[in-house]
C-alpha positions in Angstrom: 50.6 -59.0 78.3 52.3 -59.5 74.5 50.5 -63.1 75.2 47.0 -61.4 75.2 47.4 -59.0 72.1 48.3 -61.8 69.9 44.9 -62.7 68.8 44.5 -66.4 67.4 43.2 -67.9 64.5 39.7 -68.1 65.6 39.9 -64.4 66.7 41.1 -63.5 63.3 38.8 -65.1 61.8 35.9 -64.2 63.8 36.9 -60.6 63.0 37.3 -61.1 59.6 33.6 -62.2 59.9 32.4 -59.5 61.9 34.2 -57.2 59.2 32.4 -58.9 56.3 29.2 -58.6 57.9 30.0 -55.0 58.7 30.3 -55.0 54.8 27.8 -56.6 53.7 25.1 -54.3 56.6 27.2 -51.6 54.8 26.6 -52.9 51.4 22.1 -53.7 52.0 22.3 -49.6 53.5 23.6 -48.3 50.2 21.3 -50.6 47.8 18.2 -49.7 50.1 19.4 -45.7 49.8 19.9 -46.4 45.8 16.4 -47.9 45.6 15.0 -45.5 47.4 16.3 -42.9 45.2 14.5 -44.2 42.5 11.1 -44.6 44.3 11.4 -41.1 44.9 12.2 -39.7 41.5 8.1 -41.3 39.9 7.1 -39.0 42.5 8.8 -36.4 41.3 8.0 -37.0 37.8 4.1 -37.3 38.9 4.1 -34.0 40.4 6.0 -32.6 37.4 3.4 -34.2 35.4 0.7 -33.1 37.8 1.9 -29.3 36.4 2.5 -29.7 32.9 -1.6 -29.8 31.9 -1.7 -26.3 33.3 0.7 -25.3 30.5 -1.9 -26.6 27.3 -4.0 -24.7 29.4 -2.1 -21.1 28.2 -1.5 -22.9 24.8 -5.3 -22.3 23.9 -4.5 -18.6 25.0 -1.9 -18.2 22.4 -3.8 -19.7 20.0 -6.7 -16.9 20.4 -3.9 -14.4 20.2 -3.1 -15.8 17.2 -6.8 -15.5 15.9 -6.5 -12.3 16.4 -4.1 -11.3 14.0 -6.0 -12.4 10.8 -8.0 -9.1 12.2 -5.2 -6.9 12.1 -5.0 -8.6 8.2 -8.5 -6.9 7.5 -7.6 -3.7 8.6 -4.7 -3.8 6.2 -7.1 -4.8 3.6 -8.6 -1.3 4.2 -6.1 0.2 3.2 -5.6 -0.6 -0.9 -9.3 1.1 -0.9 -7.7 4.0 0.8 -5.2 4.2 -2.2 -8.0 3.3 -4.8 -9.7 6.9 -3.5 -6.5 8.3 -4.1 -6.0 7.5 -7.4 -9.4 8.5 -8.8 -8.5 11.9 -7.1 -5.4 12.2 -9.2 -7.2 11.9 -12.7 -5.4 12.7 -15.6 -6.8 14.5 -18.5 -7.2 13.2 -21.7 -7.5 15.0 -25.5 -10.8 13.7 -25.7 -11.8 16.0 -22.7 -10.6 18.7 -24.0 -11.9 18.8 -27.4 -15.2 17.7 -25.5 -15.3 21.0 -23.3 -14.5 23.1 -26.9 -17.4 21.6 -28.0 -19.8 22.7 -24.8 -18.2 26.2 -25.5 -18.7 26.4 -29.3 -22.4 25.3 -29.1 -22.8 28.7 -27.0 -21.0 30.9 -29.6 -22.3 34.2 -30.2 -21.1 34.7 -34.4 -23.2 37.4 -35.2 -20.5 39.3 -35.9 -18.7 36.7 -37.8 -19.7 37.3 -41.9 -17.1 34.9 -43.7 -15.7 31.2 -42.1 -13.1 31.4 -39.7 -11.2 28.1 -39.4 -8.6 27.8 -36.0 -6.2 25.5 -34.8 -6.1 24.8 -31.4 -2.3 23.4 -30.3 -2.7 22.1 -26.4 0.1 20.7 -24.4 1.0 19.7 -20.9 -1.0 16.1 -19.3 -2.0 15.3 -22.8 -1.4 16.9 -26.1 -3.0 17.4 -29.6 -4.5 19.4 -32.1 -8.3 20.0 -33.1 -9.6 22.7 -35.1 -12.7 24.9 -34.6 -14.7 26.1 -37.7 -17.3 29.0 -37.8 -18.8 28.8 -41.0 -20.7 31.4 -43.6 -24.1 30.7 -41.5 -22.4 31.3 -38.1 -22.6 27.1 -37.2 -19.5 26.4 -35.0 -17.8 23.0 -35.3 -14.8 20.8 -33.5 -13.6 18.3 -34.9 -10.8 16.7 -33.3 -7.9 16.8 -37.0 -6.0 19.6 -38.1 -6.9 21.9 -40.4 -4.2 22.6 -42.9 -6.2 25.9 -44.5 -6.5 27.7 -41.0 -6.7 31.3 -40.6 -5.4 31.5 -36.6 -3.9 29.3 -34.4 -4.1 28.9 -31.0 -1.3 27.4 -28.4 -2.5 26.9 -24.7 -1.9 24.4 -21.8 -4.5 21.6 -21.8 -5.3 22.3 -18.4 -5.7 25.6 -19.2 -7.7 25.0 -22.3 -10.0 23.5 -20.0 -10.5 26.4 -17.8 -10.6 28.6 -20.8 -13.3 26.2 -22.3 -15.7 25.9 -19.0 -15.4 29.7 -18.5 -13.1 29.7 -15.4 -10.1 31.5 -17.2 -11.0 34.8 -19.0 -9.5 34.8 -22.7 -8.3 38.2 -22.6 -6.0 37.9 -19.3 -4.5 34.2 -20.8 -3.9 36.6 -23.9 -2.4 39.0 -21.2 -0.2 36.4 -19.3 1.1 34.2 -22.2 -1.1 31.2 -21.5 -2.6 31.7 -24.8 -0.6 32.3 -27.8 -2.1 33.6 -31.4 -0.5 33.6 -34.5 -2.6 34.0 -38.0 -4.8 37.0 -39.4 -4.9 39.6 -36.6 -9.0 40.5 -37.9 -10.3 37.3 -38.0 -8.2 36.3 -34.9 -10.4 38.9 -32.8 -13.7 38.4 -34.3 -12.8 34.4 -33.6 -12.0 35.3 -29.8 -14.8 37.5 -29.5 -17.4 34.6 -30.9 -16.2 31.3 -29.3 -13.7 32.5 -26.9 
C-alpha cells in the first residue's frame, strides 16, 4: 500500500497541471466577474443620468421664486412714500408764517378807538423765533413789518405756535393774558386800546 501513495513523476506533474488549470479557470472567473462589474456600473450611470434632467426641471421653479422677490422689492418701494406723507404732516413753522397770519389779523383791525400811533413789538419763541412789530398809525392804518421797532410803546412775548392761534382767532387774547401765554410790558393805556384794536 506505501507503494501506491507514492505518486510518480508523471502523477506529480499531471497534478501540478490540473492545479494550474484549476488556476488559471479560477483566474478567467474573476476577470469575467471584474469585467462584468464594469458593464454594469454605464448602466448605472445611464439610469442616474436618466434622473438628473428631472432636477433642471425644479431649477426653473426656483428661478420663478426668485422672480418673485423683485415684487416684494416694489412693495418696499411703497414704503419711503409712506414716510414722505409723514413728513409733510410734521411741518414746522417758520417766522415768515407768523408775521404772515399778523398781517391777515391786522388788515381786520377795528382802530376807531385808537387816536394817536401805537407801535408794538411782538417777541415769539418756540419752532421758530423772531421779532416783528405792528404799527397803528394817526389815520388808524395797521402795518407789520417783519424788524424791530426800537421807539415801541408795548411789547408782546408769546409762543409762535401760539401766536398763530392768537393770530387766526383760535386763542382768545384775554385768556393767553389770563394763562401767561402772552406777556405785556410797555404803557398800560395804549397796551389795552392796542389789544382791543388788533388783538
Amino acid at each position: 500500500m506505501a507503494t501506491n501513495a507514492k505518486k510518480t513523476p508523471a502523477e506529480t506533474k499531471e497534478a501540478a497541471v490540473k492545479t494550474e488549470a484549476a488556476k488559471e479557470v479560477k483566474a478567467a472567473e474573476v476577470k469575467a466577474e471584474v469585467k462584468a462589474a464594469p458593464v454594469e456600473a454605464p448602466k448605472a450611470e445611464k439610469a442616474a443620468e436618466e434622473k438628473k434632467p428631472a432636477a433642471p426641471k425644479k431649477a426653473p421653479a426656483a428661478k420663478k421664486t426668485a422672480e418673485k422677490k423683485p415684487a416684494a422689492k416694489k412693495t418696499a418701494e411703497k414704503k419711503p412714500a409712506a414716510k414722505k406723507t409723514t413728513k409733510k404732516a410734521a411741518k414746522v413753522l417758520t417766522y415768515e408764517e407768523v408775521v404772515e397770519a399778523a398781517k391777515k389779523k391786522a388788515a381786520s383791525a377795528n382802530t376807531a378807538k385808537i387816536k394817536y400811533p401805537v407801535a408794538a413789538n411782538v417777541e415769539i419763541s418756540g419752532v421758530c423765533e423772531g421779532i416783528f412789530f405792528i404799527l397803528v398809525n394817526e389815520e388808524g392804518k395797521v402795518s407789520v413789518e417783519p424788524y424791530k421797532y426800537n421807539d415801541y410803546d408795548v411789547y408782546f412775548r408769546i409762543d409762535a405756535e401760539e401766536a398763530v392761534k392768537l393770530f387766526t382767532g383760535k386763542l382768545n387774547v384775554y385768556d393767553a393774558l389770563a394763562n401767561g401765554i402772552l406777556s405785556v410790558d410797555g404803557i398800560a393805556k395804549k397796551a389795552i386800546l392796542f389789544v382791543d384794536a388788533v388783538l
